[in-house]
PyMOL Python script that loads the backbone (N, CA, C, O; Angstrom):
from pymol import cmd

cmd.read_pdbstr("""\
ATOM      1  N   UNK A   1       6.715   7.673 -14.703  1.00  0.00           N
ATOM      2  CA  UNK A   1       7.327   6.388 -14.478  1.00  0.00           C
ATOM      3  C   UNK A   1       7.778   5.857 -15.842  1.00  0.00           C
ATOM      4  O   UNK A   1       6.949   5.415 -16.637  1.00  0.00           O
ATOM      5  N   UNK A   2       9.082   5.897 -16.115  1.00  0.00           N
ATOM      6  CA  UNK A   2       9.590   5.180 -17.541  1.00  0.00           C
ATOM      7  C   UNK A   2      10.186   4.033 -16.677  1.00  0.00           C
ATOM      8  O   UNK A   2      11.145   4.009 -15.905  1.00  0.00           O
ATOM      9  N   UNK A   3       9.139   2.931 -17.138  1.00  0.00           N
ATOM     10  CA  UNK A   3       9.553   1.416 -17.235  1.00  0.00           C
ATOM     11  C   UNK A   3       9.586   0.640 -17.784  1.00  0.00           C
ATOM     12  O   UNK A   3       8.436   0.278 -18.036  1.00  0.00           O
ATOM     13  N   UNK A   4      10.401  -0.053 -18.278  1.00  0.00           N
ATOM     14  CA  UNK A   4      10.401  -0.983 -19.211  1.00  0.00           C
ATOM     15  C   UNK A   4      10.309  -2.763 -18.539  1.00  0.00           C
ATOM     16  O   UNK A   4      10.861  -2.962 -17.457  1.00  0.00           O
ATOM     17  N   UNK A   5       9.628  -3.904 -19.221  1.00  0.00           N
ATOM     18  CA  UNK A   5       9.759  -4.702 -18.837  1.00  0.00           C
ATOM     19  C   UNK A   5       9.485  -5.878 -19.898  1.00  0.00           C
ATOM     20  O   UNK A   5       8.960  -5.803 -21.009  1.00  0.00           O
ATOM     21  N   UNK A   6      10.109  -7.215 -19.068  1.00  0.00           N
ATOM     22  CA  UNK A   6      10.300  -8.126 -20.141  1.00  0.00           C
ATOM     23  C   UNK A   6       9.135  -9.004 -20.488  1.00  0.00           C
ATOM     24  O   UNK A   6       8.823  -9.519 -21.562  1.00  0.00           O
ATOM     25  N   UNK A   7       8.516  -9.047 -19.183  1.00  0.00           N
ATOM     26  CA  UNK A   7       7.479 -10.121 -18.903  1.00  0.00           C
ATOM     27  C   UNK A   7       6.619  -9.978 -18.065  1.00  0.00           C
ATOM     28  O   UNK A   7       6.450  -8.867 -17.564  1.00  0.00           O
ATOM     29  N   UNK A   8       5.899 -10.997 -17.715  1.00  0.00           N
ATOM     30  CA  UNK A   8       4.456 -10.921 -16.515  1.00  0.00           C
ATOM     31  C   UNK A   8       5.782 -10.817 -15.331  1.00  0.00           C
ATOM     32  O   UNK A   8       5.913  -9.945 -14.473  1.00  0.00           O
ATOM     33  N   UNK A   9       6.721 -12.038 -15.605  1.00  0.00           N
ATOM     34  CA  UNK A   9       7.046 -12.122 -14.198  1.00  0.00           C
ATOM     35  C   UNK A   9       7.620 -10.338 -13.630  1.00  0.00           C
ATOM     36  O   UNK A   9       7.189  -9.659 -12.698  1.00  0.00           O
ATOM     37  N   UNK A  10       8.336 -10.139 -14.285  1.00  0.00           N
ATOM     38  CA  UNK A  10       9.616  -8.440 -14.643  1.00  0.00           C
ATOM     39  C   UNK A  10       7.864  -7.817 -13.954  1.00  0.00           C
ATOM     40  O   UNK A  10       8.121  -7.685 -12.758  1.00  0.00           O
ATOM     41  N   UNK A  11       6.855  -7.548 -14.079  1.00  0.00           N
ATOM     42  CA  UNK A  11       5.417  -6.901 -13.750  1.00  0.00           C
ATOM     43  C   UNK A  11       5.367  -6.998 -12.268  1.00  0.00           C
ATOM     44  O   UNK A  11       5.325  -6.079 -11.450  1.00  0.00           O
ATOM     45  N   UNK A  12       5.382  -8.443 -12.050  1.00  0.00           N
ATOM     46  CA  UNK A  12       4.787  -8.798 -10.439  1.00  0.00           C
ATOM     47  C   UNK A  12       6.086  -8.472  -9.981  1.00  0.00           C
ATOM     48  O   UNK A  12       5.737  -7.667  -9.117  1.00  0.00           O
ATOM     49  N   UNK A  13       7.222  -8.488  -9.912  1.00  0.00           N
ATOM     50  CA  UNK A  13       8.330  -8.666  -9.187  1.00  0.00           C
ATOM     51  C   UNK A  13       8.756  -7.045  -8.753  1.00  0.00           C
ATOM     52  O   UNK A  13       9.360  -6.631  -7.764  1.00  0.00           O
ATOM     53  N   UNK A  14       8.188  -6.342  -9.896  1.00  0.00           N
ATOM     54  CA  UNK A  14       8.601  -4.877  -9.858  1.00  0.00           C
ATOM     55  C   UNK A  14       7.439  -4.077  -9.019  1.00  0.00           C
ATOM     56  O   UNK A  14       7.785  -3.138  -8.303  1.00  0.00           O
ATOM     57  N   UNK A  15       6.138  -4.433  -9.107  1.00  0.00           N
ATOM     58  CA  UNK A  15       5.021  -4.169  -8.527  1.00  0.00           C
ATOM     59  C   UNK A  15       4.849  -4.963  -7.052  1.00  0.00           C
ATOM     60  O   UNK A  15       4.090  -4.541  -6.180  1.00  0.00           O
ATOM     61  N   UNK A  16       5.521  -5.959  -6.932  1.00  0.00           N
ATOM     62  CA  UNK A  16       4.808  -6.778  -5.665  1.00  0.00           C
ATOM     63  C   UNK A  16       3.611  -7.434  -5.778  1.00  0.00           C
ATOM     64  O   UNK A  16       3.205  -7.907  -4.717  1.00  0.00           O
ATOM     65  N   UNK A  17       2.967  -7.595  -6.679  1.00  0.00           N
ATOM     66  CA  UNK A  17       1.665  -8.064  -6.921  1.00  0.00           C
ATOM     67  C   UNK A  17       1.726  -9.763  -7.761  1.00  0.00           C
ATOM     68  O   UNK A  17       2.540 -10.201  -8.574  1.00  0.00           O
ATOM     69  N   UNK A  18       0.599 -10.348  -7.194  1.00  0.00           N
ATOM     70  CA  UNK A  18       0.416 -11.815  -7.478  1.00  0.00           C
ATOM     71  C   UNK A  18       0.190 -11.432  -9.327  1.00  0.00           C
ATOM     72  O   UNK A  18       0.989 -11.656 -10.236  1.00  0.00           O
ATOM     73  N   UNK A  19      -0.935 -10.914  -9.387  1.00  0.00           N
ATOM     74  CA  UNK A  19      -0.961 -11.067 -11.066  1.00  0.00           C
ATOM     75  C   UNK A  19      -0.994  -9.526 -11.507  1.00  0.00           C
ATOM     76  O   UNK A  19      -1.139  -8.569 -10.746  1.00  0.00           O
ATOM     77  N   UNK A  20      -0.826  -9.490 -12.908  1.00  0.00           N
ATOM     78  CA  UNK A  20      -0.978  -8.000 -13.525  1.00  0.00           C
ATOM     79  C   UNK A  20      -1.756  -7.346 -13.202  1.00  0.00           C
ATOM     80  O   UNK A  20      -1.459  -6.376 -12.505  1.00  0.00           O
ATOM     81  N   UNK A  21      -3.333  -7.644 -13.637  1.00  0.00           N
ATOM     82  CA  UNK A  21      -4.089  -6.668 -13.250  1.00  0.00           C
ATOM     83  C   UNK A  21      -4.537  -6.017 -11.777  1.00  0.00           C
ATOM     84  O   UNK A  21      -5.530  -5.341 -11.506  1.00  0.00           O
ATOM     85  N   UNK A  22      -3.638  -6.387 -11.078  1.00  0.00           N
ATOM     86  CA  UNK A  22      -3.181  -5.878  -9.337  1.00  0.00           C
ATOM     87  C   UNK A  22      -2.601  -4.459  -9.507  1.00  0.00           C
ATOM     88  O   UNK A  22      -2.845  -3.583  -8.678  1.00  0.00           O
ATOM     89  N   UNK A  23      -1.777  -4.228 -10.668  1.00  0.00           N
ATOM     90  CA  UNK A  23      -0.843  -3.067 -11.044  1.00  0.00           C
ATOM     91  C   UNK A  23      -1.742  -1.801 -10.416  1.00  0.00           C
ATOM     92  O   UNK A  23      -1.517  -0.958  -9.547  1.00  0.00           O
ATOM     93  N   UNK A  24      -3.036  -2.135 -11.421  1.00  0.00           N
ATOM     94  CA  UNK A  24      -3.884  -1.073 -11.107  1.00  0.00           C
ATOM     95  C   UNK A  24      -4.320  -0.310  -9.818  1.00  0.00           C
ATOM     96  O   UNK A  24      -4.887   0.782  -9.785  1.00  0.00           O
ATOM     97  N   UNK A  25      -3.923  -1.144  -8.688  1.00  0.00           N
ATOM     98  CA  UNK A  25      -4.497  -0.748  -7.168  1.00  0.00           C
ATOM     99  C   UNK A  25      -3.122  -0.392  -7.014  1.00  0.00           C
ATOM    100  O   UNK A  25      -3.206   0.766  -6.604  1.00  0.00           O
ATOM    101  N   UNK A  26      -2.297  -0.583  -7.066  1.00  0.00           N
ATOM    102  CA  UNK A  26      -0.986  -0.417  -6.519  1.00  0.00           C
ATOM    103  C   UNK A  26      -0.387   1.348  -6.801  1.00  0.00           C
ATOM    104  O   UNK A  26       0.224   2.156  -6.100  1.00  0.00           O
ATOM    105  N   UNK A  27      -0.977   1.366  -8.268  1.00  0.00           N
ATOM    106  CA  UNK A  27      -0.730   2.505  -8.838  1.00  0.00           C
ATOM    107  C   UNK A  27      -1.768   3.600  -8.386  1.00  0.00           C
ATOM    108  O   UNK A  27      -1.499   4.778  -8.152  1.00  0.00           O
ATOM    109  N   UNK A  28      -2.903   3.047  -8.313  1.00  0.00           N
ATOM    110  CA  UNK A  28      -3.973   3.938  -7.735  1.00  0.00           C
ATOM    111  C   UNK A  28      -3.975   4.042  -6.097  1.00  0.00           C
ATOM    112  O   UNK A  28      -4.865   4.690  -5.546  1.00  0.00           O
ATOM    113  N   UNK A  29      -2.861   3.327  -5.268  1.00  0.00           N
ATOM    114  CA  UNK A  29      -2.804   4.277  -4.489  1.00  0.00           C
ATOM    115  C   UNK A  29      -1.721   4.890  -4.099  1.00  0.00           C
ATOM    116  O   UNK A  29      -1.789   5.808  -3.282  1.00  0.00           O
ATOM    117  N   UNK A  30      -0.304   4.384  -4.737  1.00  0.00           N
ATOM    118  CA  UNK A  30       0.275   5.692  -4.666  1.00  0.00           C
ATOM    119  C   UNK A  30       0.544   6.881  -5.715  1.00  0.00           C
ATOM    120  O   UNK A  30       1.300   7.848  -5.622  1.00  0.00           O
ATOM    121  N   UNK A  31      -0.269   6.510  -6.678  1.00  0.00           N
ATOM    122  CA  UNK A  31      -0.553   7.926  -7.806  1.00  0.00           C
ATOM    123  C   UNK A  31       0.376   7.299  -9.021  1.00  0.00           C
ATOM    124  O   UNK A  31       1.210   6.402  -9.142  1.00  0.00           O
ATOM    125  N   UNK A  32      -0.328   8.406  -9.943  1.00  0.00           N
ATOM    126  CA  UNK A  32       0.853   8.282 -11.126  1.00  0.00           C
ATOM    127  C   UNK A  32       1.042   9.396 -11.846  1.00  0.00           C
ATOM    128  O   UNK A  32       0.226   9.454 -12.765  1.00  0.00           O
ATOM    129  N   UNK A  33       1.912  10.467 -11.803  1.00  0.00           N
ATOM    130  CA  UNK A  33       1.683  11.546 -12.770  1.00  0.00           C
ATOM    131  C   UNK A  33       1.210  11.378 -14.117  1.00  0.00           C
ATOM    132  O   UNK A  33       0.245  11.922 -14.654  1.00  0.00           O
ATOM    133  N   UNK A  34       2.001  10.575 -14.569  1.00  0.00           N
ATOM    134  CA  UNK A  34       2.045  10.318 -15.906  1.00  0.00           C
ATOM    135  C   UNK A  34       0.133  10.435 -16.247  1.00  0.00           C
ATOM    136  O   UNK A  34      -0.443  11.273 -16.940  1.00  0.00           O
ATOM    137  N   UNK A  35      -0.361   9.473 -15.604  1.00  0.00           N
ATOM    138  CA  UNK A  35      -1.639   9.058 -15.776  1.00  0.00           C
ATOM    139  C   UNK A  35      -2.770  10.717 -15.071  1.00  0.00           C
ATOM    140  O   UNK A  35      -3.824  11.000 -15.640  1.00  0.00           O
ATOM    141  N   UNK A  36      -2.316  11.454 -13.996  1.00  0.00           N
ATOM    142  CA  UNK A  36      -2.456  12.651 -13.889  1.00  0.00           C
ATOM    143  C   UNK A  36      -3.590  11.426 -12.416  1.00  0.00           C
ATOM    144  O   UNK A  36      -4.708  11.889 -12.189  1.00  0.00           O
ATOM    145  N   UNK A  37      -3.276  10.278 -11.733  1.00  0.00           N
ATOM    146  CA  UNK A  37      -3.824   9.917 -10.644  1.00  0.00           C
ATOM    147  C   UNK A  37      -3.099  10.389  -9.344  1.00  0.00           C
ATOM    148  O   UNK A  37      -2.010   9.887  -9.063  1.00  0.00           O
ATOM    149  N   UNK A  38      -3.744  11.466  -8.436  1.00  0.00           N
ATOM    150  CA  UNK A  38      -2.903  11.911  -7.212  1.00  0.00           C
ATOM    151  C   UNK A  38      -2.659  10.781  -6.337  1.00  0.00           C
ATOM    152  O   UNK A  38      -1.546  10.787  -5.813  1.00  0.00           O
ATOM    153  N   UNK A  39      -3.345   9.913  -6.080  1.00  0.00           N
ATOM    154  CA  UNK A  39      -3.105   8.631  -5.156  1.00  0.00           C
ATOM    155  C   UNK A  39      -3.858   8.731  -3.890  1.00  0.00           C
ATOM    156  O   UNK A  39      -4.750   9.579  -3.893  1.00  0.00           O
ATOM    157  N   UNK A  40      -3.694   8.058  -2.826  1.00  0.00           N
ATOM    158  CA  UNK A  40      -3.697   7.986  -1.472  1.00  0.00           C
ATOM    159  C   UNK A  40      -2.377   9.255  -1.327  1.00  0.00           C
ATOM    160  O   UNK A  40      -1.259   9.448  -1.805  1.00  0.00           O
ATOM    161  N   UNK A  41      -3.622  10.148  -0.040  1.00  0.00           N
ATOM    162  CA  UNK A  41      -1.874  11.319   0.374  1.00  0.00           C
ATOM    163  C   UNK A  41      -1.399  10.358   1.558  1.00  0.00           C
ATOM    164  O   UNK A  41      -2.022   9.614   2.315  1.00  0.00           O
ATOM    165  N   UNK A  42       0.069  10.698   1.405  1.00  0.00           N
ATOM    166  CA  UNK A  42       0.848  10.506   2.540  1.00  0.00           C
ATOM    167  C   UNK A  42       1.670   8.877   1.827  1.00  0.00           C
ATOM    168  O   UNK A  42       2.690   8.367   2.289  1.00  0.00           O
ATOM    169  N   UNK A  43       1.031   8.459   0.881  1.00  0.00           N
ATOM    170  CA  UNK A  43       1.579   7.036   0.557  1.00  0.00           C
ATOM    171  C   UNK A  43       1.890   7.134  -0.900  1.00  0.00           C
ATOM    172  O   UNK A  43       1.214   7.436  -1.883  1.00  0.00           O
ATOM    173  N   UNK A  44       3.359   6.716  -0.687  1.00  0.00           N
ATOM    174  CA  UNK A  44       3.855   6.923  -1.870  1.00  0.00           C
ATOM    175  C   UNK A  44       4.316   4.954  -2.260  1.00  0.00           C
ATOM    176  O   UNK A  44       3.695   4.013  -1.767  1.00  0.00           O
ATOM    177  N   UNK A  45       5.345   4.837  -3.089  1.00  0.00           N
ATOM    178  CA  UNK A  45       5.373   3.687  -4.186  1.00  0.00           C
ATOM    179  C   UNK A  45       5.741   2.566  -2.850  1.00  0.00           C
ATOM    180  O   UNK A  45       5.031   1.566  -2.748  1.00  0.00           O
ATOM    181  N   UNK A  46       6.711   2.762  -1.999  1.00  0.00           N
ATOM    182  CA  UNK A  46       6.809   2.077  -1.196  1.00  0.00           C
ATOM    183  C   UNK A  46       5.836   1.585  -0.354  1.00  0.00           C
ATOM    184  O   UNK A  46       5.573   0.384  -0.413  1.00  0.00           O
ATOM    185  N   UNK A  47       5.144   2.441   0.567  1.00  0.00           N
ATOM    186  CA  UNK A  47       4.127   2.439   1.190  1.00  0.00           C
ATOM    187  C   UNK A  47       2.780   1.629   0.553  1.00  0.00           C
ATOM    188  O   UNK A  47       2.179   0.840   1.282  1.00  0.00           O
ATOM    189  N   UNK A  48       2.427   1.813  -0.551  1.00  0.00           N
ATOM    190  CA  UNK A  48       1.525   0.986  -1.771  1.00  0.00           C
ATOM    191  C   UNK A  48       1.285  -0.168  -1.937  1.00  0.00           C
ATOM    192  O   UNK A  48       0.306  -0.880  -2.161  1.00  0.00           O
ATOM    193  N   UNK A  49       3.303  -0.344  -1.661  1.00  0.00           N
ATOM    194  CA  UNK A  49       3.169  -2.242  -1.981  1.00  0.00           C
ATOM    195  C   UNK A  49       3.329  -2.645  -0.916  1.00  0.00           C
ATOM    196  O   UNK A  49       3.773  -3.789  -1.021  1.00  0.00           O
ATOM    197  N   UNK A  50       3.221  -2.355   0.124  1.00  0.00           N
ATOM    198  CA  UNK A  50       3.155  -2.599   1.467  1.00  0.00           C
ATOM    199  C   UNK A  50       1.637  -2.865   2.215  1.00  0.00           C
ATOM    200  O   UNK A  50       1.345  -3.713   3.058  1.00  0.00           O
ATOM    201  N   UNK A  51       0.707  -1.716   1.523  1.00  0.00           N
ATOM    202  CA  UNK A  51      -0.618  -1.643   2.010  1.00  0.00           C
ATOM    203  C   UNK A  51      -1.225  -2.687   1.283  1.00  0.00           C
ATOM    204  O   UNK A  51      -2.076  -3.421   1.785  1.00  0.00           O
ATOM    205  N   UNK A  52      -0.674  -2.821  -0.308  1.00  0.00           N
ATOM    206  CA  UNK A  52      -1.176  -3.722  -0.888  1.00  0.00           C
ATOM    207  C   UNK A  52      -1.314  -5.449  -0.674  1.00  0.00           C
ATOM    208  O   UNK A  52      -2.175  -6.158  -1.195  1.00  0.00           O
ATOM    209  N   UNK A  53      -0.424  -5.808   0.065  1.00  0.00           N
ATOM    210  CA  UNK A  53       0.277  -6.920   0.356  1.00  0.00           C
ATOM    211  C   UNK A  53       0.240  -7.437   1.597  1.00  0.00           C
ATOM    212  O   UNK A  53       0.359  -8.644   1.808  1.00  0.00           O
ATOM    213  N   UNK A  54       0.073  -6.563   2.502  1.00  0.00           N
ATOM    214  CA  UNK A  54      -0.186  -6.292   3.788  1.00  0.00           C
ATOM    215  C   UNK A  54      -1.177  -7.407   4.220  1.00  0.00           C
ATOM    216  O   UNK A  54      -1.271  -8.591   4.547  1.00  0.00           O
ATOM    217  N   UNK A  55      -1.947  -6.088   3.976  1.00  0.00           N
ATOM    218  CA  UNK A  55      -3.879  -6.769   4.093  1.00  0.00           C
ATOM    219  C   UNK A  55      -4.126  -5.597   4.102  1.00  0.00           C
ATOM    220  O   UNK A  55      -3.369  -4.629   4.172  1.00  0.00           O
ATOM    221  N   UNK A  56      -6.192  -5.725   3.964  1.00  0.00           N
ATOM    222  CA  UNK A  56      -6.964  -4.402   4.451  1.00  0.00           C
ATOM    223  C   UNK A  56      -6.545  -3.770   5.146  1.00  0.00           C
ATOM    224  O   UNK A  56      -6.439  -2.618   4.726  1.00  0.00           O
ATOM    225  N   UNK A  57      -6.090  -3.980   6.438  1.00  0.00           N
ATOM    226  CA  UNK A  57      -6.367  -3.328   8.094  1.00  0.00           C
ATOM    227  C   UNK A  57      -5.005  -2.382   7.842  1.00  0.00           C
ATOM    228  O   UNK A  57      -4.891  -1.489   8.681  1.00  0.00           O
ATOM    229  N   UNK A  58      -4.201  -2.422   7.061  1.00  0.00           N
ATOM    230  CA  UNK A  58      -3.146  -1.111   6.874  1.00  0.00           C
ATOM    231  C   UNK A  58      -3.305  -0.198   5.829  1.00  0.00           C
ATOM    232  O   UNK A  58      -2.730   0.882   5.692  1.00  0.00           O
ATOM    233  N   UNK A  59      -4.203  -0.768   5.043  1.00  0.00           N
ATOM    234  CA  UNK A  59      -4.913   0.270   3.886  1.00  0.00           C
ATOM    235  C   UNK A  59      -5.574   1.181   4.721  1.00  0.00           C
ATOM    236  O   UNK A  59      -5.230   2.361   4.665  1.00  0.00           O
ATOM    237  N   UNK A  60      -6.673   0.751   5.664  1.00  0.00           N
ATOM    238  CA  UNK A  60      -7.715   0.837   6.720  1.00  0.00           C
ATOM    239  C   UNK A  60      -7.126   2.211   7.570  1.00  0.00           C
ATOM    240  O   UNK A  60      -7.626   3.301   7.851  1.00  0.00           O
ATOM    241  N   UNK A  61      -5.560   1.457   7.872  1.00  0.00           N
ATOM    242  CA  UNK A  61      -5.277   2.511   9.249  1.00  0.00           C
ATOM    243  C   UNK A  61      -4.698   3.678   7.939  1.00  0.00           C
ATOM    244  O   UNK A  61      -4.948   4.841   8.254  1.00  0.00           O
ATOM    245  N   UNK A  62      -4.257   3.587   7.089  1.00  0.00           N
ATOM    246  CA  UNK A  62      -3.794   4.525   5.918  1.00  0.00           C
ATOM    247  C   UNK A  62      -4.940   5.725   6.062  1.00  0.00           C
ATOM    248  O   UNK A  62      -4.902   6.858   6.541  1.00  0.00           O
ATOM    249  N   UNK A  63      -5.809   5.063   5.522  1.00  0.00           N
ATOM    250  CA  UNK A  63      -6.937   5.906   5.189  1.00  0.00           C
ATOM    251  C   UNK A  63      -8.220   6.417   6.657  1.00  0.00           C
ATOM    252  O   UNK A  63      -9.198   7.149   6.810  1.00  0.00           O
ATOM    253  N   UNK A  64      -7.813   5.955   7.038  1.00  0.00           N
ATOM    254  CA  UNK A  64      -8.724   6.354   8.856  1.00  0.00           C
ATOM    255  C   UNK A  64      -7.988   7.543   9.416  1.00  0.00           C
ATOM    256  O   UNK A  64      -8.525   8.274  10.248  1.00  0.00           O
ATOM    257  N   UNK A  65      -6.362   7.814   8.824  1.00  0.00           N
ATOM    258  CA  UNK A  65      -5.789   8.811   9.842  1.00  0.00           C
ATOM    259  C   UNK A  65      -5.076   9.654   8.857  1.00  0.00           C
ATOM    260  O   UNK A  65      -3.971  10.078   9.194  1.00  0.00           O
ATOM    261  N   UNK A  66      -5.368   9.845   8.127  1.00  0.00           N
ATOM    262  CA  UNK A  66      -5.319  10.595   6.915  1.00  0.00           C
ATOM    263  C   UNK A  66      -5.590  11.896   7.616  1.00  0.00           C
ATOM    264  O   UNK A  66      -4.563  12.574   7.590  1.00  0.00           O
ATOM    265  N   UNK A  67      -6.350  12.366   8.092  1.00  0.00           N
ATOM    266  CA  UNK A  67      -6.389  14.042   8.819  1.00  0.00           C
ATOM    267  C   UNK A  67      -5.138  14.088  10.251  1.00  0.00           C
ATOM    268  O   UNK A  67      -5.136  14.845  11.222  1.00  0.00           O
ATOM    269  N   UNK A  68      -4.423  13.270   9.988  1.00  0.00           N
ATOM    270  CA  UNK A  68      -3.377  13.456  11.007  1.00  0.00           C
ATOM    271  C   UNK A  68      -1.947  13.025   9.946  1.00  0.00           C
ATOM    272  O   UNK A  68      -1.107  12.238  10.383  1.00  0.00           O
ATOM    273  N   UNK A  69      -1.812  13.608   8.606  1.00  0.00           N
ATOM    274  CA  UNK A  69      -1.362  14.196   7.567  1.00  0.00           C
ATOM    275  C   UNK A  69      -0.722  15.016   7.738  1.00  0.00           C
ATOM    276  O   UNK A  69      -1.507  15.738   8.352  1.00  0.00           O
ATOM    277  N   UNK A  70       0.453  15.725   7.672  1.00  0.00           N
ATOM    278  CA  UNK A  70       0.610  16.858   7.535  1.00  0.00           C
ATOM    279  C   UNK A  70       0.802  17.206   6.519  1.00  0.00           C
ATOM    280  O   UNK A  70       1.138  16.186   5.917  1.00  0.00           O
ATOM    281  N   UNK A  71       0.833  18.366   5.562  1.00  0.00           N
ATOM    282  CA  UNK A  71       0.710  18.425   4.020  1.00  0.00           C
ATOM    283  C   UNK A  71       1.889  19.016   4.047  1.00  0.00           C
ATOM    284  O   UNK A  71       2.558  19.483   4.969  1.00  0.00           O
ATOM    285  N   UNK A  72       2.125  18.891   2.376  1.00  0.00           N
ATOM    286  CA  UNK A  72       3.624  19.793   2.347  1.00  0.00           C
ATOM    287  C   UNK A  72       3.823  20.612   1.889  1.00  0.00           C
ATOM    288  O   UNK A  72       3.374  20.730   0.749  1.00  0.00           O
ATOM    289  N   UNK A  73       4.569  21.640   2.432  1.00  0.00           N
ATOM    290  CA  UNK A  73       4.445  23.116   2.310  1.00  0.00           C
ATOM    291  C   UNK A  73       4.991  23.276   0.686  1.00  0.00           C
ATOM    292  O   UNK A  73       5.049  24.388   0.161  1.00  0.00           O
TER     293      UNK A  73
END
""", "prot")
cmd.dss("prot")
cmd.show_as("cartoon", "prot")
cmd.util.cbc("prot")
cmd.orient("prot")
């Protein structure tokens, strides 16, 4: 991920998140190479700030049906 930014706000606006240190869940679940974190499977950057923002109960159903995954070849 090469990103550059100006500010807190340029942070939350690009992340979806109320304050900075939110980054961290956001990134930890849809991964980060850079950082060598695989993430949540099946949920990538979109999906993240969605679960994140959401509420629990779509993190919840994320991670409850995770063996109904299909992996990629």
């Amino acid at each position: 991920m090469n990103l550059c930014f100006g500010g807190i706000a340029d942070i939350k606006r690009e992340f979806c998140v109320e304050r900075p240190d939110q980054v961290i869940d956001v990134l930890g679940l849809m991964g980060d190479t850079a950082d060598n974190i695989p993430g949540a499977p099946g949920i990538g950057p979109k999906d993240s700030n969605e679960a994140y923002l959401g509420s629990l109960a779509v993190l919840k159903k994320y991670l409850n049906n995770t063996d109904k995954l299909k992996r990629k070849s």
